[in-house]
MMTF fields as JSON, N, C-alpha, C and O atoms, coordinates in Angstrom:
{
  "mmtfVersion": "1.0.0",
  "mmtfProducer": "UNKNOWN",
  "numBonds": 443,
  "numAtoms": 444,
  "numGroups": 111,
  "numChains": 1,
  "numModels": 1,
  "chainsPerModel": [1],
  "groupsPerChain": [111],
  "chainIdList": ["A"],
  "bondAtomList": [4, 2, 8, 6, 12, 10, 16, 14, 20, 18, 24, 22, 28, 26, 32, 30, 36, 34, 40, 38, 44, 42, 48, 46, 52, 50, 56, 54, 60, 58, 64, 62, 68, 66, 72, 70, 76, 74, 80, 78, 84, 82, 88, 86, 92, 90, 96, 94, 100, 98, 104, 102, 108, 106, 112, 110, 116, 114, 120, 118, 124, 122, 128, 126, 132, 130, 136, 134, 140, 138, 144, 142, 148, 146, 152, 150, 156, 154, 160, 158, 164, 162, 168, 166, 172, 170, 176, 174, 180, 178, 184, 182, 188, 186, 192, 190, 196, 194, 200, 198, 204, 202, 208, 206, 212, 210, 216, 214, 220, 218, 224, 222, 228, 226, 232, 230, 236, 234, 240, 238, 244, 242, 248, 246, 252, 250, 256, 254, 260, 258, 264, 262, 268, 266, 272, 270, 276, 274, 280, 278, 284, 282, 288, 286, 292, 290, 296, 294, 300, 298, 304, 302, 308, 306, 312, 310, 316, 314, 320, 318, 324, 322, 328, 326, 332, 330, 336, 334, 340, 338, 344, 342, 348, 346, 352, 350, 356, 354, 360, 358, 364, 362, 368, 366, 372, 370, 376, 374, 380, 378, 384, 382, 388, 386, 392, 390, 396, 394, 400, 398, 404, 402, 408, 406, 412, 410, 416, 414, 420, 418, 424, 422, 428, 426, 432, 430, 436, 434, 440, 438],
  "bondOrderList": [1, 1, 1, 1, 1, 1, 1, 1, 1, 1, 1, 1, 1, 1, 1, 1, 1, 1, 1, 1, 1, 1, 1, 1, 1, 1, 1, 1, 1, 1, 1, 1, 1, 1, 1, 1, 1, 1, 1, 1, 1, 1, 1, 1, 1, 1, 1, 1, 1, 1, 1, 1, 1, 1, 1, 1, 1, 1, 1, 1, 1, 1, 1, 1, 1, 1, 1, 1, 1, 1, 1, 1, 1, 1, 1, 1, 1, 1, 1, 1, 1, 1, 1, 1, 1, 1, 1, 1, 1, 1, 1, 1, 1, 1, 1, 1, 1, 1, 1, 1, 1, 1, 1, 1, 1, 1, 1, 1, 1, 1],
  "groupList": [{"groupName": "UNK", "atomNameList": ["N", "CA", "C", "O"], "elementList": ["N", "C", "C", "O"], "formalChargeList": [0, 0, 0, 0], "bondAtomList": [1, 0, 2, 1, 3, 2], "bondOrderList": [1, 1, 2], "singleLetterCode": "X", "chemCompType": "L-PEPTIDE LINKING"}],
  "groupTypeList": [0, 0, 0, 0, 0, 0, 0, 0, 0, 0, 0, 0, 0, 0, 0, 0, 0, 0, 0, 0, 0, 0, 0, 0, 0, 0, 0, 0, 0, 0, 0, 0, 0, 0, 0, 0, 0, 0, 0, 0, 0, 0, 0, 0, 0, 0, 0, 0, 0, 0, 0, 0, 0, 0, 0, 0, 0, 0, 0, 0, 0, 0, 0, 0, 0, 0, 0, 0, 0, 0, 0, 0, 0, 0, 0, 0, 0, 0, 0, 0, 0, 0, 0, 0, 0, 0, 0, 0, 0, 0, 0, 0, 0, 0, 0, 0, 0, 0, 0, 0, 0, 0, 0, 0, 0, 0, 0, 0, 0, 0, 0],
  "groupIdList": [1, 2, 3, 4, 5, 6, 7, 8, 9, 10, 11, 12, 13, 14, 15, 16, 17, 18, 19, 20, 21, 22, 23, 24, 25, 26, 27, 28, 29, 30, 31, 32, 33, 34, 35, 36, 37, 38, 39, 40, 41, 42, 43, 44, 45, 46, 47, 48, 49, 50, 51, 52, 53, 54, 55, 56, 57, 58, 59, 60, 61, 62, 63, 64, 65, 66, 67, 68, 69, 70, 71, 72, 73, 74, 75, 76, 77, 78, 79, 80, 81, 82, 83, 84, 85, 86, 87, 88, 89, 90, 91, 92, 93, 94, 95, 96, 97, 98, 99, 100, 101, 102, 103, 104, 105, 106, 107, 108, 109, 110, 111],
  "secStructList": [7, 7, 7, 6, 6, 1, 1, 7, 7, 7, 7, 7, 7, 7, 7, 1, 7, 2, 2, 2, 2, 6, 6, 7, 6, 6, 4, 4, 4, 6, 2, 2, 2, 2, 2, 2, 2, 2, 2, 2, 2, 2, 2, 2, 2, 6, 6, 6, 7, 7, 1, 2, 2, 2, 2, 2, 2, 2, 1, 7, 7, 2, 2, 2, 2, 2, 2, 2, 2, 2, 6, 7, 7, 6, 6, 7, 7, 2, 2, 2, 2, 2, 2, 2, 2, 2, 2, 6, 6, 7, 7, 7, 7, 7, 7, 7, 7, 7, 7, 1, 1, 7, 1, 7, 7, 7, 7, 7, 7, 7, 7],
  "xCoordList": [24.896, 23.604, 22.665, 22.061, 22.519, 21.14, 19.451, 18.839, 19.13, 18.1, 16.871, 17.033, 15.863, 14.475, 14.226, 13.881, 14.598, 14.325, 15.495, 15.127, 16.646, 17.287, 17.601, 18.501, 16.613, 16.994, 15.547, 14.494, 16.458, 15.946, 15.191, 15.796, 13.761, 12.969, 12.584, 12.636, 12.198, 11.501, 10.586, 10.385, 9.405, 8.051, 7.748, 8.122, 7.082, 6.706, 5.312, 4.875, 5.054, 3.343, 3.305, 3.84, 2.474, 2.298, 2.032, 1.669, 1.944, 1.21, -0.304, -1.297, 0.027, -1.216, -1.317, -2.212, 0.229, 0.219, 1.934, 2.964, 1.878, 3.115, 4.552, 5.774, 3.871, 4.74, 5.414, 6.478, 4.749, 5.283, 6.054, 7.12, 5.966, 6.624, 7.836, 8.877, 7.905, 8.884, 10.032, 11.145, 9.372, 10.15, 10.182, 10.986, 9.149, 8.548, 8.049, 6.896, 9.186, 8.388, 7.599, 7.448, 6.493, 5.515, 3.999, 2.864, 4.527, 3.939, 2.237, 1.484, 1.856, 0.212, -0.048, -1.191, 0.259, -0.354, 0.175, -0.147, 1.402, 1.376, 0.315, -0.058, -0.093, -1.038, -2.429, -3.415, -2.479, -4.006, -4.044, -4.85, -3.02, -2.689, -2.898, -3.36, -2.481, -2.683, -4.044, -4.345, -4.783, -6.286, -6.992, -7.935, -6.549, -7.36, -7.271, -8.245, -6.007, -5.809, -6.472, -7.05, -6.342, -7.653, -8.772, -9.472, -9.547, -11.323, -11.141, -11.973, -10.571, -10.323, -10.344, -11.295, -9.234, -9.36, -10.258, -10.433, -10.939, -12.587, -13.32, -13.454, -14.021, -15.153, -14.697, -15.713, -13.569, -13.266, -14.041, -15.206, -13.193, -13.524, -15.388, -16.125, -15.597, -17.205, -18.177, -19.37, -17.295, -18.392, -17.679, -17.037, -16.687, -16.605, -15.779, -15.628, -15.436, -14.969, -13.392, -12.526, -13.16, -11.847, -11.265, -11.929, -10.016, -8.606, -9.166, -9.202, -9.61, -9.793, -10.88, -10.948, -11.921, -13.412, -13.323, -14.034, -12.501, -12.454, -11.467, -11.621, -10.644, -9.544, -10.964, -11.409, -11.514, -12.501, -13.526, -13.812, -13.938, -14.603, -14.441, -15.383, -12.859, -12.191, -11.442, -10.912, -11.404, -10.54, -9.089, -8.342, -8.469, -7.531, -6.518, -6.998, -5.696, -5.333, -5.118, -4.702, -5.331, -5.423, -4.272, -4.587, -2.959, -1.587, -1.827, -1.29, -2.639, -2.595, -3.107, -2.568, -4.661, -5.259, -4.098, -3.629, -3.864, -2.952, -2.063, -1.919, -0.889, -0.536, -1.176, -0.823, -2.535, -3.358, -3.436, -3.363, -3.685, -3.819, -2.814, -2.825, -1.459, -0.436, 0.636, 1.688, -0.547, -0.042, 1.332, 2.18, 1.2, 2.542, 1.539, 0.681, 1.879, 1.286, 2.203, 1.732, 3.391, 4.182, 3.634, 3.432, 3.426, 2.768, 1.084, 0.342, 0.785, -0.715, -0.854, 0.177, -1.405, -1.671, -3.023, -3.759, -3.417, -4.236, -5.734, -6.823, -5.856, -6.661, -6.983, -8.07, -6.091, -6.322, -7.109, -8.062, -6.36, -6.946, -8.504, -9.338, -8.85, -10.548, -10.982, -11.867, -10.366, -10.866, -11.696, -12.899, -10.459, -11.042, -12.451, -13.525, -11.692, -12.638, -14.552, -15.684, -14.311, -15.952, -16.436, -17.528, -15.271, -16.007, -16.495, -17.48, -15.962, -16.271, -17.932, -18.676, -17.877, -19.501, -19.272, -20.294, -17.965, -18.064, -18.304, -18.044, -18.768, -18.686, -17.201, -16.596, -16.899, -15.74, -15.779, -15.343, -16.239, -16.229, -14.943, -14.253, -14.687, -13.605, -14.138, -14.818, -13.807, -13.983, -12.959, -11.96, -13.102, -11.958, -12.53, -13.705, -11.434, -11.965, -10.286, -9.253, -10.585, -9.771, -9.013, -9.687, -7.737, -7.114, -7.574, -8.397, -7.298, -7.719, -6.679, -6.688, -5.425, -3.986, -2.862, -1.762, -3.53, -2.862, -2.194, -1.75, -1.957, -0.35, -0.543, -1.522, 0.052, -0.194, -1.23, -1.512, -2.306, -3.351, -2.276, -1.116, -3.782, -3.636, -4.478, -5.168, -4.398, -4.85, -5.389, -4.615, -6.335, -7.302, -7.991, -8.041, -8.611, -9.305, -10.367, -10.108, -11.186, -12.623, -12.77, -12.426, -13.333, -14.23, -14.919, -15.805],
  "yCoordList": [14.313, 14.317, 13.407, 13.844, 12.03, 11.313, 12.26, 12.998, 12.015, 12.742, 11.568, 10.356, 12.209, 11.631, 9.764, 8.922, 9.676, 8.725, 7.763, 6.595, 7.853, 7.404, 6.827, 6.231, 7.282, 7.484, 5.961, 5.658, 5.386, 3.858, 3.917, 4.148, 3.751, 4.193, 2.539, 1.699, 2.107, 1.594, 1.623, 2.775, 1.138, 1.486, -0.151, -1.258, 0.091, -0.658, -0.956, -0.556, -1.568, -1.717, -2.003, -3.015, -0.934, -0.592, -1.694, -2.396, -2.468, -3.143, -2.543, -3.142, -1.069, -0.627, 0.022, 0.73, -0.508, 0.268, 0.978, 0.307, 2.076, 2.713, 2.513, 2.661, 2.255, 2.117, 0.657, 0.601, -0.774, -1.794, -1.395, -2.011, -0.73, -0.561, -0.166, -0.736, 0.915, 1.209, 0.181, 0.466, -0.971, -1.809, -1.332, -1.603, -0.657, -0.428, -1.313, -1.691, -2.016, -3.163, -3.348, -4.486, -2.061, -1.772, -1.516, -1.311, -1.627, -0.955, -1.395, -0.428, -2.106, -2.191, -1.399, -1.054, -0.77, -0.154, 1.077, 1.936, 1.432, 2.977, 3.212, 4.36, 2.332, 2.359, 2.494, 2.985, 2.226, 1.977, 3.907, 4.818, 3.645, 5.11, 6.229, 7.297, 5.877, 6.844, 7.373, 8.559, 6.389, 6.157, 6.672, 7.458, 6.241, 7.38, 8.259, 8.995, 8.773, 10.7, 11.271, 12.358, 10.368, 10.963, 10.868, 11.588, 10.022, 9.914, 11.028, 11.881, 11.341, 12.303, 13.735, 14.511, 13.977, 15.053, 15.829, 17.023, 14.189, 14.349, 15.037, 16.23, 14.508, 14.598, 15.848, 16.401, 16.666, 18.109, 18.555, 18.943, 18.47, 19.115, 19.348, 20.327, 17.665, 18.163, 18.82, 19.106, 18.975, 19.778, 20.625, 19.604, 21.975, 22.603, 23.361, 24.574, 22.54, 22.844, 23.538, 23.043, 24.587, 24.539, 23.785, 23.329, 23.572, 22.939, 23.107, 22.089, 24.335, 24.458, 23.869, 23.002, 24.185, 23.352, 22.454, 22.735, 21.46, 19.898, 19.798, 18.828, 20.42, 19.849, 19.717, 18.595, 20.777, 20.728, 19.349, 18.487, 19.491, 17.968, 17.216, 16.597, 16.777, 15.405, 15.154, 14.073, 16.427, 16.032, 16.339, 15.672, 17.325, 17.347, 18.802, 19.779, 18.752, 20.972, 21.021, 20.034, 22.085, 22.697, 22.257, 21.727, 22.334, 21.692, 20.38, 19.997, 19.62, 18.043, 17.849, 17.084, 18.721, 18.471, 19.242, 18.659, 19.997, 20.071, 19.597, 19.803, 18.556, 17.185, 16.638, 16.725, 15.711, 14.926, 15.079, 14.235, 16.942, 17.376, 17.236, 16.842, 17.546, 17.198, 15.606, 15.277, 14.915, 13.388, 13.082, 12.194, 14.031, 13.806, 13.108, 13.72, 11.887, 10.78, 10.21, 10.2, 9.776, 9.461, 9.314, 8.255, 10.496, 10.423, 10.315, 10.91, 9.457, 9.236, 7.743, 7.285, 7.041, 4.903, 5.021, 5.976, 3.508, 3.632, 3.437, 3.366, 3.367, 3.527, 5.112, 5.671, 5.521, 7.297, 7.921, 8.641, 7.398, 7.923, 7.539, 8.355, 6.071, 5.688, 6.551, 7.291, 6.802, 7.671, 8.861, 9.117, 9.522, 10.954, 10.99, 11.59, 9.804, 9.823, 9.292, 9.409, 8.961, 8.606, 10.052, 10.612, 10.427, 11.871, 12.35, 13.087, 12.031, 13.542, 12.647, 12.978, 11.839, 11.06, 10.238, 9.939, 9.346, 8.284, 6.982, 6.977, 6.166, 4.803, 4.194, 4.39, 3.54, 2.853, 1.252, 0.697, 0.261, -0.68, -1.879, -1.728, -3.131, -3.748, -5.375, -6.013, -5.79, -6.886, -7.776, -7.56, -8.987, -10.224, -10.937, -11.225, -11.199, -12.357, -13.595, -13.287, -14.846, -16.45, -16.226, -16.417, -15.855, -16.225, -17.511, -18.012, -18.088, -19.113, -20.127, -21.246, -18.992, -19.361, -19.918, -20.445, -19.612, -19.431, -18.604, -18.707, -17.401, -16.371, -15.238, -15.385, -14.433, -13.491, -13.218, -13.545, -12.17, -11.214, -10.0, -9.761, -9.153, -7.48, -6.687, -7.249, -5.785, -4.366, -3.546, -3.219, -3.231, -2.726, -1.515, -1.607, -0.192, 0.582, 0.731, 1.268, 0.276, 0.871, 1.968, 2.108, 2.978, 4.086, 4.203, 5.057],
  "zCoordList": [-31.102, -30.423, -31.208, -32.188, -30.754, -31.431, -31.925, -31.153, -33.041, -33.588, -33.115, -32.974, -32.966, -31.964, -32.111, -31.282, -33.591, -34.33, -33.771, -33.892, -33.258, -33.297, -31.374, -30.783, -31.096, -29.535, -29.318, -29.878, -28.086, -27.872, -26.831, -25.784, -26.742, -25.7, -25.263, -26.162, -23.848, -23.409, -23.317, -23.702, -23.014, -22.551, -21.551, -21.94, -20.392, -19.68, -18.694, -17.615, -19.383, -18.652, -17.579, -17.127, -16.732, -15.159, -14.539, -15.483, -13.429, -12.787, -12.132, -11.722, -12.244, -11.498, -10.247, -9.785, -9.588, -8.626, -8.814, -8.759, -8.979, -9.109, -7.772, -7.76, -7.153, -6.053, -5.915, -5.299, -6.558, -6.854, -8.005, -7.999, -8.847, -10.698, -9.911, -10.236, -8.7, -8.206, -7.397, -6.955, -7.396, -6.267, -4.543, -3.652, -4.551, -2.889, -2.328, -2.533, -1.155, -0.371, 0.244, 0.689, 0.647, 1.234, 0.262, 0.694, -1.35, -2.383, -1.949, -2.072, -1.686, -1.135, -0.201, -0.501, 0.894, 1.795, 1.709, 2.53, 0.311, 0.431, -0.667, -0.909, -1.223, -2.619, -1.711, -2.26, -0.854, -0.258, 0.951, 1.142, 1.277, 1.726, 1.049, 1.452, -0.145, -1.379, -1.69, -1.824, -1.782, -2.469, -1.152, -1.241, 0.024, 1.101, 0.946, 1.105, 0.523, 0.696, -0.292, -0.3, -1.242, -2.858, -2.596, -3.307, -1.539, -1.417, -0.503, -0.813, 0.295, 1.668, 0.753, 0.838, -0.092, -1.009, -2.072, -2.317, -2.795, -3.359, -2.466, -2.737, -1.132, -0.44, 0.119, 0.542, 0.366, 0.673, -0.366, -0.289, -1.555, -2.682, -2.908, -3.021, -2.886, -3.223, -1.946, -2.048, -0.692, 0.227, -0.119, 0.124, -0.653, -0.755, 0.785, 0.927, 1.571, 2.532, 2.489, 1.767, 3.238, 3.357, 4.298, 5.229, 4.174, 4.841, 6.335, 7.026, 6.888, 8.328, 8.512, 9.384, 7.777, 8.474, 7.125, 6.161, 7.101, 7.157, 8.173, 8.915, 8.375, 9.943, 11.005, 11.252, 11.505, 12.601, 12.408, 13.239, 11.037, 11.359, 10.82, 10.326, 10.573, 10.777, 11.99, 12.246, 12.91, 13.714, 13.551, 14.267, 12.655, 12.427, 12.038, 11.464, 12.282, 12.083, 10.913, 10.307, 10.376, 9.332, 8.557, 7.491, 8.812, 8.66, 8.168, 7.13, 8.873, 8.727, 7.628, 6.829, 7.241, 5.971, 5.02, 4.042, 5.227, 4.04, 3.502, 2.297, 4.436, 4.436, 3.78, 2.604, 4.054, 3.023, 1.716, 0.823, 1.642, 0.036, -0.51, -1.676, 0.235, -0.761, -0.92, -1.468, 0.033, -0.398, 0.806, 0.728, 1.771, 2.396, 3.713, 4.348, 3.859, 4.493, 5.681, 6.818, 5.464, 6.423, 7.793, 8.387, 8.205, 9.835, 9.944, 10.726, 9.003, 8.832, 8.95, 8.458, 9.244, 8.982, 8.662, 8.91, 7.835, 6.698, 8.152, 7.582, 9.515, 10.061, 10.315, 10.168, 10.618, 10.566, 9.92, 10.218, 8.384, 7.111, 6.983, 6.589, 7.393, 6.942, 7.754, 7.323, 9.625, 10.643, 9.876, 9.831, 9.251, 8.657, 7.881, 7.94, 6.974, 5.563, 6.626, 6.155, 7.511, 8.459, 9.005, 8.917, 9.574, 10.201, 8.848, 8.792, 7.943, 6.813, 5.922, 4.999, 6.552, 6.209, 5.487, 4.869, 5.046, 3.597, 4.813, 6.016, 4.126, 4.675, 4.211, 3.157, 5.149, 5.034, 4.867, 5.876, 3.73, 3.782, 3.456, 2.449, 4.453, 4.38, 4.024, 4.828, 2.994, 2.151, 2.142, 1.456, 2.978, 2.581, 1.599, 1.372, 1.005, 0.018, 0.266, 0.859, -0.384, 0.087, -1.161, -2.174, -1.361, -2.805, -3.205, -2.439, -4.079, -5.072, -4.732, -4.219, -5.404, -5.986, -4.665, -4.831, -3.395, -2.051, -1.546, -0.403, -2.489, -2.488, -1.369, -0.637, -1.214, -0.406, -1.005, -2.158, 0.257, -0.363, -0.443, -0.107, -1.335, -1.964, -0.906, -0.055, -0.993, -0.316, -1.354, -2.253, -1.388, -2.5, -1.674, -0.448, -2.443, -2.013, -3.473, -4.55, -3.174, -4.644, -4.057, -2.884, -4.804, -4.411, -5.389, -5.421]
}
């Protein structure tokens, strides 16, 4: 059995979005998917709302928000998600910007 000292670790610096580190060919828009379900999950949190009255005024069953809370997205698209996050009062702002470099663009969410 190798002793701690002896055991060969990697370490690898993130890109930032976990889902590219993963080699997910979609890794921008499940990353942007992601970051909805966390502003969606904040703004529950800070009205203090439960699961049911945030379903009622997002529009959505009780089931679904709880989906959101637990990140299970699949049957959600990143228009849905801003959908919610408006009923629940956030502004939803969308920013192009011209790469420089020419390359593909990114998909970004600030909050």
């Amino acid at each position: 059995m190798p002793q701690d000292d002896e055991k060969n670790v990697i370490f690898r610096r993130s890109s930032g979005n976990v889902f590219a580190d993963l080699g997910l060919e979609n890794a921008d828009e499940l990353l942007v998917k992601a970051d909805l379900a966390h502003a969606i999950n904040e703004e529950i949190r800070a009205r203090g709302l439960t699961q049911a009255d945030a379903g009622q005024v997002a529009g959505l069953t009780q089931p679904q928000v709880s989906n959101i809370a637990r990140m299970k997205l699949d049957d959600f698209s990143q228009e849905r998600l801003q959908t919610v996050l408006r009923r629940l009062g956030v502004d939803v702002e969308i920013t192009l910007h011209r790469r420089s470099d020419g390359g593909i663009g990114t998909l970004k969410v600030f909050a």
